[in-house]
C-alpha positions as CSV (number, residue, x, y, z in Angstrom):
1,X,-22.2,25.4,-87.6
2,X,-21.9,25.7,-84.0
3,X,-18.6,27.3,-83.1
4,X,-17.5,26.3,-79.5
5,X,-14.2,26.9,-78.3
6,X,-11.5,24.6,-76.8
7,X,-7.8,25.2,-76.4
8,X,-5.0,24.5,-79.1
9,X,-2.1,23.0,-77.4
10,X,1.0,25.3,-76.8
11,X,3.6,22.7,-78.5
12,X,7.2,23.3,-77.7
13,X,9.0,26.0,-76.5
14,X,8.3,29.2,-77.8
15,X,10.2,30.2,-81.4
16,X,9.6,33.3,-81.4
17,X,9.3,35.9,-78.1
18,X,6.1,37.2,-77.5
19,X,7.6,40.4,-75.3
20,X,6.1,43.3,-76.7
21,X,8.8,45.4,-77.3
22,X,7.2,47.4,-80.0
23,X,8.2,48.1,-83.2
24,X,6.5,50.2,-86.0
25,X,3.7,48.3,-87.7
26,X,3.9,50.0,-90.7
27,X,4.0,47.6,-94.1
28,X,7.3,47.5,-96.3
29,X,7.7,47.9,-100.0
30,X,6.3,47.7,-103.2
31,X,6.6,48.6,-106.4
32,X,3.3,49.1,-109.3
33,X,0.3,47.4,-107.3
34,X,2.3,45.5,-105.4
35,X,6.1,44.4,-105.7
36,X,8.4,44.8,-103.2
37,X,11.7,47.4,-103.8
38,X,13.0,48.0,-100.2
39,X,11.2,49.3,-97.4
40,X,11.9,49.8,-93.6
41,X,9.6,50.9,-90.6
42,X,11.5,53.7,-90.8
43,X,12.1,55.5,-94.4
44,X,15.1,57.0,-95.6
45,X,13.3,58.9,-98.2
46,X,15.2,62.8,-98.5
47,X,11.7,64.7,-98.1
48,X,10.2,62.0,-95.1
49,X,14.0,62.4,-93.4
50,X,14.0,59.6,-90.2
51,X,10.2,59.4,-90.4
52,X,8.7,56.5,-89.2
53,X,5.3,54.8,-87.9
54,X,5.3,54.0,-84.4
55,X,2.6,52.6,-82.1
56,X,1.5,55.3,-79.5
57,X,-1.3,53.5,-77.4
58,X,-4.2,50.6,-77.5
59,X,-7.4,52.0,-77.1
60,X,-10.7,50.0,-76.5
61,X,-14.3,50.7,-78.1
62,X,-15.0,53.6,-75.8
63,X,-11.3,55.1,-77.7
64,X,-9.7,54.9,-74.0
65,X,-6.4,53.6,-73.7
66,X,-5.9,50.6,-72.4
67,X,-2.4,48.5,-71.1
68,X,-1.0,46.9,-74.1
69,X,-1.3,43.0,-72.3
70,X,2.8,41.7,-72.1
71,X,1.8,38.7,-74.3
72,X,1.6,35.2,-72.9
73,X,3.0,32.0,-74.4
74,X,2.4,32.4,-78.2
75,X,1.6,29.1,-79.7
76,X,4.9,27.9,-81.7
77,X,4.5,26.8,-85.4
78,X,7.3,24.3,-84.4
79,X,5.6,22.3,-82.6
80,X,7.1,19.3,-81.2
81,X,8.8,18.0,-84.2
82,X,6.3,15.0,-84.7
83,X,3.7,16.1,-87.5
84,X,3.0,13.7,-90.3
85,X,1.0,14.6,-93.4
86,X,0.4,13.7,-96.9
87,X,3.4,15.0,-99.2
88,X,2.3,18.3,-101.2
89,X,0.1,19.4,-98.5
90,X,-0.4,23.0,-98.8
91,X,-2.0,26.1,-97.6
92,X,-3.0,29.2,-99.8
93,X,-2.4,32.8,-99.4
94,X,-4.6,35.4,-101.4
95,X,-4.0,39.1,-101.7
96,X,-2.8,42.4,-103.7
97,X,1.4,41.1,-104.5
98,X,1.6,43.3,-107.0
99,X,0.4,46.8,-107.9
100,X,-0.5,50.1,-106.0
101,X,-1.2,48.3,-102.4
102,X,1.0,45.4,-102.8
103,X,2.8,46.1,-99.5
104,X,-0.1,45.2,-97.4
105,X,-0.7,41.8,-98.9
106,X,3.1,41.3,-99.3
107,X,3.5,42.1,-95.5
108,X,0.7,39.0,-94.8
109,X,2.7,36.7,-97.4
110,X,6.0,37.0,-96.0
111,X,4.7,36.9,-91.7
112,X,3.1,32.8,-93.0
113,X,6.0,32.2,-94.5
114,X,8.4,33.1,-91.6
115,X,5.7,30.6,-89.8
116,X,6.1,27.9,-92.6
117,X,9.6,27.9,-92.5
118,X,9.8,27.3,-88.8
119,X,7.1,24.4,-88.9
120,X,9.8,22.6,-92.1
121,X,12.4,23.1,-90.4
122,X,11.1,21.8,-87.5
123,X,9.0,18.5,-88.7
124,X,11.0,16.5,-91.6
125,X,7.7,14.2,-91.8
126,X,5.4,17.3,-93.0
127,X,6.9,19.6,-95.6
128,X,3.6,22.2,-96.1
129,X,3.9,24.5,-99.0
130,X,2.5,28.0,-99.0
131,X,1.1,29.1,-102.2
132,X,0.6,32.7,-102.7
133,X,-1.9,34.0,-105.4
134,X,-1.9,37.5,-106.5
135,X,-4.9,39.4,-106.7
136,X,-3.9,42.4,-107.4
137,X,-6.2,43.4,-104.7
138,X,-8.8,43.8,-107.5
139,X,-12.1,42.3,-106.9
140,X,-12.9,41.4,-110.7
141,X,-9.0,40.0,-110.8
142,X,-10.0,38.2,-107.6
143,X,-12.8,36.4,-109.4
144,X,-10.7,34.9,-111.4
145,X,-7.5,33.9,-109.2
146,X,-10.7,31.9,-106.8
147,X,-11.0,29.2,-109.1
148,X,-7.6,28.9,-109.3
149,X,-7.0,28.4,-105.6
150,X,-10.1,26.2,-105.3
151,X,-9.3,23.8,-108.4
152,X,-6.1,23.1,-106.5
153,X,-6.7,19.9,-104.6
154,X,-3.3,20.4,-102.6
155,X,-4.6,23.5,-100.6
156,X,-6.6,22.7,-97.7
157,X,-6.4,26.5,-96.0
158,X,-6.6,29.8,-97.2
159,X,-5.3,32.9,-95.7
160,X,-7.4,35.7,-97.2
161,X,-8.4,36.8,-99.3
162,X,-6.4,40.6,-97.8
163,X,-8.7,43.4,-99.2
164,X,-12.4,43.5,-98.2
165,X,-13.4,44.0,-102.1
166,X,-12.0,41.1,-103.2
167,X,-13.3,39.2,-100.1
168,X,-17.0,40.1,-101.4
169,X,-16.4,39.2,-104.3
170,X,-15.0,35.4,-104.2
171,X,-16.6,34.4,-100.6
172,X,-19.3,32.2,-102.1
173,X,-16.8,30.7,-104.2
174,X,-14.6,29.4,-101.2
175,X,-17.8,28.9,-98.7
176,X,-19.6,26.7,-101.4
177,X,-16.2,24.8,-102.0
178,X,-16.0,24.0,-98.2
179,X,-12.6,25.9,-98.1
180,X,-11.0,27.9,-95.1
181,X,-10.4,31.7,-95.7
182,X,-8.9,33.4,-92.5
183,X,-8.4,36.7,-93.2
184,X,-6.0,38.8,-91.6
185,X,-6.7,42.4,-92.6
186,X,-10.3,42.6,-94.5
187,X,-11.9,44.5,-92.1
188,X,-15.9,45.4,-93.8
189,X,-18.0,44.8,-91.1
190,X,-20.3,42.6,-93.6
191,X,-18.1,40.4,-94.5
192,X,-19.4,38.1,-91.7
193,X,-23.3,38.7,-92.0
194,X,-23.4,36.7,-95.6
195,X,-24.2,33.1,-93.9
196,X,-20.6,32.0,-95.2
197,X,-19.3,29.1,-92.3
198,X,-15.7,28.8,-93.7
199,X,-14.8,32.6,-93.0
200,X,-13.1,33.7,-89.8
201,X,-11.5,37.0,-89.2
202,X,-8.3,37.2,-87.9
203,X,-8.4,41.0,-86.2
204,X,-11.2,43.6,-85.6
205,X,-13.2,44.9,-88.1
206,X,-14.0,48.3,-89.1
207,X,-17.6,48.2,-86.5
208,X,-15.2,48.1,-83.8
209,X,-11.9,50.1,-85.5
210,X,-14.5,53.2,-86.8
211,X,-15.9,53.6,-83.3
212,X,-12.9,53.6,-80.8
213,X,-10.9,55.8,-83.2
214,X,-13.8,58.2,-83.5
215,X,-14.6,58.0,-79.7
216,X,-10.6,59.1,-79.5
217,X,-10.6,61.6,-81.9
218,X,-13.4,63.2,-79.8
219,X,-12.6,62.3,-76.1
220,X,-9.0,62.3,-76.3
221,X,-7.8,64.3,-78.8
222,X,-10.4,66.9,-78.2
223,X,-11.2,67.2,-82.2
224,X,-14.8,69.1,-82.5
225,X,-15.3,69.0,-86.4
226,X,-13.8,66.5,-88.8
227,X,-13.5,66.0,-92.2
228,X,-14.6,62.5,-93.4
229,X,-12.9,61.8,-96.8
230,X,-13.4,58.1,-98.1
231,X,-12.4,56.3,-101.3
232,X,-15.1,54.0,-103.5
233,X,-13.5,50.7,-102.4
234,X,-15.2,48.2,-99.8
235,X,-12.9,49.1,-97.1
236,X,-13.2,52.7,-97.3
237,X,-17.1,53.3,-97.6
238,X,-17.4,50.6,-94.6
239,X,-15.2,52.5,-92.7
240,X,-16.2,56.1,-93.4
241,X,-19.3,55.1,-92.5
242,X,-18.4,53.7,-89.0
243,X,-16.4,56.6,-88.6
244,X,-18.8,59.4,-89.2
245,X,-21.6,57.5,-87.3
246,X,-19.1,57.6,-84.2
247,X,-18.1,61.3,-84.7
248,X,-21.8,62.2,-83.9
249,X,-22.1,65.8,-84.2
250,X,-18.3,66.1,-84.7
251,X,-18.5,64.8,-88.6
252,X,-18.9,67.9,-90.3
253,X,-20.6,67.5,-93.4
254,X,-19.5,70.8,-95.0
255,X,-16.5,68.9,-95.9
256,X,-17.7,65.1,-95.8
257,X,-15.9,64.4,-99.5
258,X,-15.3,61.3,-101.6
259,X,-12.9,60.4,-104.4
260,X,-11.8,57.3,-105.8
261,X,-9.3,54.8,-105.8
262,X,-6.2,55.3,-108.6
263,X,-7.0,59.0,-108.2
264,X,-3.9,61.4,-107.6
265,X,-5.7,64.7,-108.6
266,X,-7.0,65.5,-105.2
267,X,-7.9,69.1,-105.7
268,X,-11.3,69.2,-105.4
269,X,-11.4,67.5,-101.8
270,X,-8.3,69.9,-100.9
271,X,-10.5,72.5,-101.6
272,X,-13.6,72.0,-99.9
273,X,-11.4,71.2,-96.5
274,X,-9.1,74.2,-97.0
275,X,-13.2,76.0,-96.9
276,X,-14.3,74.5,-93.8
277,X,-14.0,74.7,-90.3
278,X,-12.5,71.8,-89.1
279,X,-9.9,70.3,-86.2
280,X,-8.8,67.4,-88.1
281,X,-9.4,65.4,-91.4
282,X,-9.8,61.4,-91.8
283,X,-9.0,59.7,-94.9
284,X,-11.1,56.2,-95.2
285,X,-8.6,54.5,-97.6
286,X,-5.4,53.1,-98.7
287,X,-2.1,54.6,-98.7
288,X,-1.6,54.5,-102.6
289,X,-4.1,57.6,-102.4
290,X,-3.8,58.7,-98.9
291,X,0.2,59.8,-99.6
292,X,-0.5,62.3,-102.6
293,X,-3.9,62.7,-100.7
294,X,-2.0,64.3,-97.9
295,X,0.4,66.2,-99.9
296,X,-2.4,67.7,-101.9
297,X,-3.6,69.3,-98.5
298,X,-0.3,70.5,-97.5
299,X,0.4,71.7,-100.8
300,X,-3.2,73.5,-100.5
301,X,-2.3,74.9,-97.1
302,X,-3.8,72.9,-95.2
303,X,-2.5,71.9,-91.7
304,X,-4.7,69.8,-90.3
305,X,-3.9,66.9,-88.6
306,X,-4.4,64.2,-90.9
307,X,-5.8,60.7,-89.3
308,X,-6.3,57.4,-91.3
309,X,-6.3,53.9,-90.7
310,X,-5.5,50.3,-91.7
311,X,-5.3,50.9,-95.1
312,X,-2.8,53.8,-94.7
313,X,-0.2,52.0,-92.0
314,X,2.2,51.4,-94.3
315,X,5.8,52.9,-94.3
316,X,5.3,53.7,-98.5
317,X,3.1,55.9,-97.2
318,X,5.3,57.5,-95.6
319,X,8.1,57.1,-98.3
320,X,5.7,58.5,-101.0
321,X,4.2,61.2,-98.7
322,X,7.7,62.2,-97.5
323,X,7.5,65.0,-95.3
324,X,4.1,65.7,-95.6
325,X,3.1,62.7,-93.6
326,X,4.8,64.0,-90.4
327,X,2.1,63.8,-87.2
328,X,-0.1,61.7,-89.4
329,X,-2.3,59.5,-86.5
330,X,-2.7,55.6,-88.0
331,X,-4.9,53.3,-86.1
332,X,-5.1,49.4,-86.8
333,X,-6.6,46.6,-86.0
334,X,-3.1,45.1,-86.3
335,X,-0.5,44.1,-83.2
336,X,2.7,46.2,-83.4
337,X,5.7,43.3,-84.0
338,X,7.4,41.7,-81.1
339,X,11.7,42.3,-81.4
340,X,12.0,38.4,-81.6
341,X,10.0,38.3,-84.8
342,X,10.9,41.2,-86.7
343,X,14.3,40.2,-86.4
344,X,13.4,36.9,-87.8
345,X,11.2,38.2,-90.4
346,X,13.8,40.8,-91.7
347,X,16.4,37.6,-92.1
348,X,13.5,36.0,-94.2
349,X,12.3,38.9,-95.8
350,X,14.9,40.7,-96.2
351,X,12.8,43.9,-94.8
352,X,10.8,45.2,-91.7
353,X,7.6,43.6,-90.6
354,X,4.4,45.7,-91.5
355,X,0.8,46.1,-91.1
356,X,-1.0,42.7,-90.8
357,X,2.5,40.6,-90.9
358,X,2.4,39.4,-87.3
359,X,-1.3,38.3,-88.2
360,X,-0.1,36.5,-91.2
361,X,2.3,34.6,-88.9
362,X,0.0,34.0,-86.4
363,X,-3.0,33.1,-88.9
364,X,-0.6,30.4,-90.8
365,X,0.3,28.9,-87.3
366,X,-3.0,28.0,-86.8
367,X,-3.5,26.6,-89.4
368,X,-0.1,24.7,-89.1
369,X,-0.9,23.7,-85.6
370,X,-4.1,22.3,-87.3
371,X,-2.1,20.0,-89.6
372,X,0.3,19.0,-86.7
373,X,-2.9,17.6,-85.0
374,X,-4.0,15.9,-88.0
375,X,-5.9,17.5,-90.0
376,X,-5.9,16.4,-93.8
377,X,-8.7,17.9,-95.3
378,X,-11.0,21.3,-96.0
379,X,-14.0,20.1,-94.0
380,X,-11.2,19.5,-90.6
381,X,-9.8,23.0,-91.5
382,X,-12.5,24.7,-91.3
383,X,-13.6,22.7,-87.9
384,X,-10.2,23.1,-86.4
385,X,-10.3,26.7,-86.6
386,X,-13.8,27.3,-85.5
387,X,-12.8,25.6,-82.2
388,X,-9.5,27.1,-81.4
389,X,-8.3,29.2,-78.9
390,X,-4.8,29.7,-78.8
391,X,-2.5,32.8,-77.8
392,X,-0.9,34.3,-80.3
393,X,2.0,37.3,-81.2
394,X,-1.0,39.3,-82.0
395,X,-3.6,38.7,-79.6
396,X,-5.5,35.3,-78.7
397,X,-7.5,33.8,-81.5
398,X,-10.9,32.6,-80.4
399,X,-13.9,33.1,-82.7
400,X,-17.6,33.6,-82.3
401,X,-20.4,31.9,-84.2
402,X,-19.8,34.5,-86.8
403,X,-16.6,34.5,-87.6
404,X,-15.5,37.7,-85.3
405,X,-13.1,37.3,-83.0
406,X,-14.4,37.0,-79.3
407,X,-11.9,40.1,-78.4
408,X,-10.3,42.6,-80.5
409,X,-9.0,45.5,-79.4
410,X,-7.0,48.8,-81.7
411,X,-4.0,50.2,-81.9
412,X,-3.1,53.6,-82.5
413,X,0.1,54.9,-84.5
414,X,2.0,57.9,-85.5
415,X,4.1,59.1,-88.1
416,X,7.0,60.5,-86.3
């Protein structure tokens, strides 16, 4: 399929503020593998004090900073009030809402459904329904919950699947059934090369991510030897690798070290780094294992500067790190959330906007805008989104013939 682009219309005024007035883009709460218990960008946790994630600076792929752009008219899920579609239309959402990492898929749930809500409220002749499916962010759990979500005639979208793994493992499932999935946080680089024409991603991938933040590790922060620690998963091998490629000479592989995901025994990794001779240490993972992960190396006497990304911008790991998360440096792919929308979000929520929440607004607006023009089936989905181009909270959504968006650039966080 031949993706050209052509622009979405803007609809009606604006709902939410695109202003960036930035807030910390750090994911909320969870509980197990995923259930929410409270959680703010900023953690009241008695060890972590008034610690917070905050965005520093946007960097592009030679890890320069750039000018955050202002943000121009974000497309409203609104609309103009008109749509018109088929009662029980709905839309999907696939991704870890329970268990370890349940905050990041929880943050991507609850930014749709601030956009869902707004496009009800607004259009009394097209009541869409989001449908959220919990993976558990599992890839064999995934497996199963894609059947599901494909047997369901209502669903003519998906948003996801969240986790990279689980994205693998269920994409010729949704590509075969002729189903959307616009993801806003899998980030493998591969993802894209597997022929599937139904897959779009919604922010940039680890091939752009593990090279700017190396490049700014290096150039800016003036880091000459780092540890590269990863975890088994999808994610964190893709983006170890992408990471230690970009280091160059600064990767040091005297302490290169893996371990696993559902590890909290971190000893042996702790050890080798205390061993080496290093500036800084990276941790290719999520933040279920980077918080004891980090504790483990302050416990061990360790002071490095600890660096992470994605998969670690979430305030429980700064909750479950407490203290020893302090001067952590997060990047993401993700757009920090604009005052408008986190206020709105927190209403709905009933908590802060996190990692990959303004993408799961701005995702499930497209979409949305795509039913407002008429769309009423998978096949006009999938063609609706492969020619958009449309400004969003985030960034503006416009998508090559593989699924990449045509401009991505990275944010960069810290714990403070």
């Amino acid at each position: 399929m031949h993706r050209t682009a052509r622009r979405a219309s803007g609809g009606a005024a604006l709902l939410l503020a695109a202003t960036l007035v930035l807030t910390a883009c750090g994911p909320q709460s969870q509980g197990g593998d995923d259930e929410t218990t409270e959680t703010s960008t900023e953690t009241s946790d008695a060890d972590s004090g008034e610690l917070g994630i905050v965005p520093s600076v946007q960097i592009d792929i030679e890890g320069a900073e750039v000018e955050a752009e202002a943000g121009g008219d974000a497309v409203d899920p609104a609309g103009d009030g008109s749509a018109e579609c088929a009662e029980g239309t709905a839309i999907a959402m696939a991704g870890a809402l329970t268990g370890p990492n349940a905050a990041l898929g929880l943050n991507i749930q609850y930014g749709a459904q601030v956009a869902v809500d707004a496009f009800n409220e607004a259009n009394p002749g097209c009541q869409v329904e989001l449908k959220p499916f919990d993976t558990e962010g599992d890839p064999q759990k995934a497996t199963q919950v894609a059947p599901q979500i494909v047997g369901d005639e209502s669903v003519i979208g998906l948003l996801g699947p969240a986790f990279s793994g689980e994205t693998a493992a269920t994409g010729d499932v949704f590509n075969q059934a002729g189903l959307l999935s616009l993801t806003a946080s899998a980030t493998n680089p591969d993802l894209t090369a597997n022929g599937w024409t139904n897959f779009f991603r919604g922010l940039a991938n680890d091939a752009v991510q593990g090279p700017s933040v190396a490049k700014y590790l290096v150039n800016t922060q003036e880091f000459a030897s780092v540890c590269v620690v990863a975890d088994n998963s999808d994610y964190g091998i893709g983006l170890a690798e992408q990471i230690t490629t970009g280091l160059g000479d600064a990767a040091n592989p005297d302490c290169a070290a893996e371990v696993k995901t559902g590890d909290k025994d971190f000893s042996a990794a702790v050890q080798i780094i205390a061993g080496a001779d290093a500036d800084a240490v990276f941790y290719a993972g999520y933040y279920a294992e980077a918080a004891p992960f980090v504790q483990g190396l302050r416990d061990g006497g360790v002071d490095l500067p600890f660096v992470s990304a994605d998969g670690t911008n979430d305030p429980q790991f700064v909750e479950q790190a407490g203290a020893a998360s302090e001067g952590a440096i997060l990047s993401c792919p993700c757009g920090p959330a604009p005052d408008d929308f986190a206020a709105t979000y927190e209403e709905s929520a009933g908590q802060a906007p996190g990692v990959y929440s303004v993408e799961g607004y701005d995702l499930a607006t497209i979409m949305l805008t795509g039913i407002a023009s008429g769309v009423t089936d998978r096949a006009a989905m999938i063609d609706y989104v492969a020619n958009y181009s449309g400004e969003g909270l985030a960034r503006n959504y416009e998508w090559d013939d593989m699924g990449e968006l045509a401009s991505a650039l990275i944010w960069i966080y810290e714990v403070q």
